[in-house]
C-alpha positions in Angstrom: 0.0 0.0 0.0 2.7 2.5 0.5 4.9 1.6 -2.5 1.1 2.0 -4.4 0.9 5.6 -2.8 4.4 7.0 -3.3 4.5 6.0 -7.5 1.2 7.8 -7.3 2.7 10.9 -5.9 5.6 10.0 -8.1 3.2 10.4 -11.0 1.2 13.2 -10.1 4.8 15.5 -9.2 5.6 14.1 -13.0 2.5 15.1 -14.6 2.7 18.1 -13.0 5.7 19.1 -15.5 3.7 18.2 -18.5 4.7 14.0 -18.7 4.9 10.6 -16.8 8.0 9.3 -16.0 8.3 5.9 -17.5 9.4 3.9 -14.8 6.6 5.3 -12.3 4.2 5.0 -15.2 5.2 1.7 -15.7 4.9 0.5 -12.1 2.0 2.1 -11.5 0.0 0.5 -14.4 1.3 -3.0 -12.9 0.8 -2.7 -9.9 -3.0 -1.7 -10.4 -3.4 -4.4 -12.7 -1.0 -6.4 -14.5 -2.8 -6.0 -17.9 -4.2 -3.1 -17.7 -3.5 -1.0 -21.0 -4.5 2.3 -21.2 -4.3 4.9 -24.2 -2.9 7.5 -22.7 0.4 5.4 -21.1 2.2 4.1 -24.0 3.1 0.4 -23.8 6.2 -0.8 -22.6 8.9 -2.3 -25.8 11.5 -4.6 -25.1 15.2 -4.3 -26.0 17.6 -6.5 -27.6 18.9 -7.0 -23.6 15.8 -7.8 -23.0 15.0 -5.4 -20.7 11.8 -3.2 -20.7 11.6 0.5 -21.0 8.8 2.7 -21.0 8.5 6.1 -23.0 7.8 9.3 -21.3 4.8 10.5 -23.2 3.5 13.8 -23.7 -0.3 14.9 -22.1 -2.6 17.0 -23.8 -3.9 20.1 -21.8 -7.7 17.9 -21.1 -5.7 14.3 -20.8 -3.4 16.3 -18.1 -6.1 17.9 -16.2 -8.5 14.7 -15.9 -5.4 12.1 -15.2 -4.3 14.6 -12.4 -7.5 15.0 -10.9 -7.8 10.9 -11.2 -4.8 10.2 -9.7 -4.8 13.1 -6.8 -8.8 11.3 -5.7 -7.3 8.0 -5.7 -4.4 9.0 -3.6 -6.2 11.0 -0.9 -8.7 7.6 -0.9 -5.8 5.5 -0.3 -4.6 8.4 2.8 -7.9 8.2 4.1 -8.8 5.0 4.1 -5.7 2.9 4.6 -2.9 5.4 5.9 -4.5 7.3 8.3 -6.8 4.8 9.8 -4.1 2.2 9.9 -3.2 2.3 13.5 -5.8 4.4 14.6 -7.3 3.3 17.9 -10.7 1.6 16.8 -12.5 3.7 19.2 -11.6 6.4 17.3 -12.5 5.2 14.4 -16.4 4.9 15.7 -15.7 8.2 16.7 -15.3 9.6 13.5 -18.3 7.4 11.8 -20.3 9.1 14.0 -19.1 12.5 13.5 -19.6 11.8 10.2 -23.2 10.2 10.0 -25.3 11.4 13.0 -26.6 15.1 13.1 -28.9 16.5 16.1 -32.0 14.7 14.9 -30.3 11.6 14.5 -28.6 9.3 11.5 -28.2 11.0 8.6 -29.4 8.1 6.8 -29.5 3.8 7.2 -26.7 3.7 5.6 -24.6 6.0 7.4 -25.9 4.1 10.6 -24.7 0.8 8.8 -21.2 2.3 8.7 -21.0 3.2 12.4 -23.2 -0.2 13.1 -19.7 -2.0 11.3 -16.8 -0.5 12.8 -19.0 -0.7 16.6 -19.1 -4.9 15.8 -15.2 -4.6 15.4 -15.1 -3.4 19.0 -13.1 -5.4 21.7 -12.8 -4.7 25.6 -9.1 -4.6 25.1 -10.0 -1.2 22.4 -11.8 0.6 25.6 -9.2 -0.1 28.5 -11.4 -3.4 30.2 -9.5 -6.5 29.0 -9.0 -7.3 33.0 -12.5 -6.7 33.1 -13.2 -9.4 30.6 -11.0 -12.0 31.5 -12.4 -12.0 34.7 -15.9 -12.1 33.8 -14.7 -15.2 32.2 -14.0 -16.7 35.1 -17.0 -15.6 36.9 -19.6 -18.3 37.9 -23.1 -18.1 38.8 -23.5 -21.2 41.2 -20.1 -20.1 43.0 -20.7 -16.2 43.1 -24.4 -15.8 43.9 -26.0 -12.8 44.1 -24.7 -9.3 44.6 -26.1 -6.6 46.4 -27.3 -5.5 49.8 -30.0 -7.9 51.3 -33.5 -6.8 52.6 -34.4 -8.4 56.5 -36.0 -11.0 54.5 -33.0 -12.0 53.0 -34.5 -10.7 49.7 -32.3 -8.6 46.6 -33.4 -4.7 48.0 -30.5 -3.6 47.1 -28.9 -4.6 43.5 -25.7 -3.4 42.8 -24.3 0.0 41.9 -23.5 0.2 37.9 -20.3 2.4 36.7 -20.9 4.2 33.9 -17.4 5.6 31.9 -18.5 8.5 29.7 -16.5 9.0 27.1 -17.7 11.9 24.8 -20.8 13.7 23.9 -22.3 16.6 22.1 -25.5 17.7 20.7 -25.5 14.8 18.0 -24.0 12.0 20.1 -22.6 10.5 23.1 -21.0 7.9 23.6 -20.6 5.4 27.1 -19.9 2.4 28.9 -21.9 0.9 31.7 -20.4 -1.7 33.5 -22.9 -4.0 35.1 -21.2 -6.1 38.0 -23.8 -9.9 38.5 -27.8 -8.7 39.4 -27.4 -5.2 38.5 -30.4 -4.1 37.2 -31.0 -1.0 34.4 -34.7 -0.3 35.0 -37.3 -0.2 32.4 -36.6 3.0 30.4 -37.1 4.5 27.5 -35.3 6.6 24.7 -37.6 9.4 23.1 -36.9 10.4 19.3 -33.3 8.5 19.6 -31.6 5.6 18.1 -29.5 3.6 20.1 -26.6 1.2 19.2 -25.6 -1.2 22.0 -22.6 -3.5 21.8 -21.8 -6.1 25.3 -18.1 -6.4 25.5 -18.1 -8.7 27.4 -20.2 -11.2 30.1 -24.0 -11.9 30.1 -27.6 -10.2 30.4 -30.9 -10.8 30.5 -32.5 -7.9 28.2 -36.6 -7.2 27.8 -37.6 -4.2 25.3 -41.2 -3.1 24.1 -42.3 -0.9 21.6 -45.7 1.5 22.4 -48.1 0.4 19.9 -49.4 2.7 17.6 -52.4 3.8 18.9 -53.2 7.8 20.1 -51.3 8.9 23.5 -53.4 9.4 26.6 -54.2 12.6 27.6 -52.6 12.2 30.7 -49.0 10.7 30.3 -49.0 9.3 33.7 -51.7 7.0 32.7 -50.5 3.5 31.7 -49.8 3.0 27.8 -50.3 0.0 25.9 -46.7 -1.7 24.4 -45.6 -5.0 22.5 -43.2 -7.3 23.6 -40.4 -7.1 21.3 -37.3 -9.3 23.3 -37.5 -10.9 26.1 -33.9 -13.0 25.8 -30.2 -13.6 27.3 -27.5 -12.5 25.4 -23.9 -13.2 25.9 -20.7 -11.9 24.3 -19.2 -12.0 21.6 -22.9 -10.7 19.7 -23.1 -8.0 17.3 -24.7 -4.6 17.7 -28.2 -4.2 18.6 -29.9 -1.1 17.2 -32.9 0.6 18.8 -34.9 3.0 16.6 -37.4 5.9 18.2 -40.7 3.8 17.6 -39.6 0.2 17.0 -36.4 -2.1 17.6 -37.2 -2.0 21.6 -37.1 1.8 22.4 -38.2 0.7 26.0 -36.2 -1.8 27.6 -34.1 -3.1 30.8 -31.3 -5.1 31.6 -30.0 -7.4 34.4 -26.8 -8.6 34.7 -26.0 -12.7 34.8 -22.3 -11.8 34.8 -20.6 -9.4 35.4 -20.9 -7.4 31.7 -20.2 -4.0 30.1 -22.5 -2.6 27.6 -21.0 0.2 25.0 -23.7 2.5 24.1 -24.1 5.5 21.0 -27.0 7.5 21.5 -28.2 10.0 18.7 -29.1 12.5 19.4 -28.3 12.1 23.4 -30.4 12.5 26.2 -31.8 16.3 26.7 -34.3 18.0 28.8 -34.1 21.0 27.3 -35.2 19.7 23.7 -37.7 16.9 25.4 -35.5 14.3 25.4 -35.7 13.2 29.3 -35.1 9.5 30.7 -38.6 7.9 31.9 -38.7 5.2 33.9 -41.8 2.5 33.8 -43.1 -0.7 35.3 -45.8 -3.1 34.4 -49.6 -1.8 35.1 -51.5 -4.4 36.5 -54.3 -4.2 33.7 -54.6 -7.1 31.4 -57.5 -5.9 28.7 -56.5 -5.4 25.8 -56.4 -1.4 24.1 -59.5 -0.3 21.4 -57.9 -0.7 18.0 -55.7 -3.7 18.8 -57.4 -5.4 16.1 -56.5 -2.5 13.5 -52.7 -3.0 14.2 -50.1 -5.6 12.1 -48.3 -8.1 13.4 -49.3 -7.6 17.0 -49.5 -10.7 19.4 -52.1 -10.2 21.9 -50.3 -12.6 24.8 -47.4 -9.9 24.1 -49.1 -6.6 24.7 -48.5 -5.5 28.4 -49.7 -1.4 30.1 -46.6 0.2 31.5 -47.1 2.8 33.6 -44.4 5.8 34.2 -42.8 5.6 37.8 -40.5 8.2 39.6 -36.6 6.6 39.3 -36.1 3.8 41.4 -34.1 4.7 45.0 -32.4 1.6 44.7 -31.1 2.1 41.1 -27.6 3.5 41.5 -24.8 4.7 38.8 -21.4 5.5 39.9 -19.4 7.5 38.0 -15.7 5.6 36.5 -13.0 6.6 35.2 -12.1 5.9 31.4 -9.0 4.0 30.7 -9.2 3.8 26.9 -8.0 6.2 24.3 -8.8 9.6 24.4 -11.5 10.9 22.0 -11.1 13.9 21.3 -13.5 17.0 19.5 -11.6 17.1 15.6 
């Protein structure tokens, strides 16, 4: 790749002066393809020796000007996409796809999510400073750990344990974080208002449930319980690729509890914000069991899967400690 980019630069200086350099010329057509023949480079001829020279040859004003401009795209591709990203940390490298393809209302389109969606599957603990983390989640057994947390006087789990969360950048189009969920943590039942979410577990095991709110008008009174569909109700366990969470379907509303311990990177765009209505709501299960007028309008909706949830005040024992970072630094560009 770097002999590729310094004929091309060898080239373009050349053709700067009005002609190609044969042996540059020569290379260059090789390397890209060993029979490639193109009109404008003349074709090598072989000597008695047997040795193979190639011509300088002369551009025309309009041959010049495309061939430079051809050459100059294809070298600042090459800087862009192989050079420069080469040893770049691949944190960074989500970094940037996000810079790139999320705006304050969201993704610029699917497939600029897609891209970020890509480089987030590449992600390892060992990228974000928690390979200790995972090798000793590794390790970790249920029947020989238990359960975590502060017991109640009946012996019950009152208390779950405290989740670290390690923010690592944000602004108005984006944030991006890490919670870290030591065994029976629990991330209430939440949702994520006009945001898409891409989740990717680094590394131990969780039990996850998500809903969706049907599509049926709000109540007047948002403290009344809504109507919502089941969309997972599942383990997962690393290594798994990226989930994706849309504003009205993909499981906007969801929870986790942690079977191992486990660390969860999450992109949010746009991020949370109060100011522009985008606040964290917290909800629980209603305890009515009819079923909503107009159910029978909606596709694709399982009755035995539609549940009321009911917005609750965040729970007391729900705690998130903030942790220090040990990855590489993202910086604003």
């Amino acid at each position: 790749m770097t002999t590729l980019c310094c004929l091309l630069m060898e080239v373009t200086m050349s053709m700067k002066e009005g002609k190609v350099i044969g042996r540059a010329s020569f290379q260059l057509r090789h390397l890209l393809h060993p029979s490639l023949s193109h009109p404008i480079i003349n074709s090598p001829s072989s000597t008695p020796q047997g040795r193979r020279h190639v011509r300088a040859c002369v551009f025309s004003g309009q041959q010049l000007s495309y061939f430079l401009s051809l050459v100059s795209a294809l070298v600042a591709w090459l800087v862009e996409n192989f050079l420069l990203h080469h040893d770049m940390p691949v944190v960074k490298k989500i970094y940037n796809a996000c810079k790139d393809s999320f705006t304050p209302k969201g993704p610029i389109s699917t497939e600029d999510l897609e891209k970020v969606r890509a480089i987030l599957d590449e992600l390892k603990p060992a990228n974000v400073g928690l390979e200790q983390e995972a090798q000793s989640s590794q390790k970790w057994k249920t029947s020989a750990n238990g359960n975590n947390g502060k017991k109640g006087r009946n012996g019950s789990q009152q208390y779950p344990p405290p989740i670290t969360y390690l923010h690592i950048y944000e602004c108005e189009s984006f944030s991006m974080g890490i919670f870290c969920m030591p065994p029976s943590s629990i991330i209430p039942l939440h949702n994520h208002p006009g945001m898409t979410v891409l989740s990717k577990l680094l590394y131990g095991s969780l039990h996850v449930r998500s809903y969706d709110w049907l599509d049926l008008p709000e109540p007047a009174d948002p403290t009344q319980a809504r109507p919502a569909s089941l969309v997972r109700d599942c383990e997962m366990a690393a290594p798994c690729g990226t989930t994706v969470l849309y504003p009205t379907r993909g499981g906007n509303i969801h929870c986790f509890k942690a079977i191992a311990p486990c660390a969860i990177f999450d992109i949010l765009t746009p991020p949370y914000s109060v100011e522009k209505g985008r606040h964290c709501t917290y909800f629980r299960k209603s305890a009515r069991r009819d079923l909503p007028d107009g159910i029978d309008q909606l596709e694709d909706i399982n009755p035995t899967e539609v549940v009321w949830l009911e917005e609750i005040q965040p729970p007391d024992n729900f705690v998130v400690l903030r942790g220090q970072y040990k990855g590489p630094v993202v910086k604003k560009a």
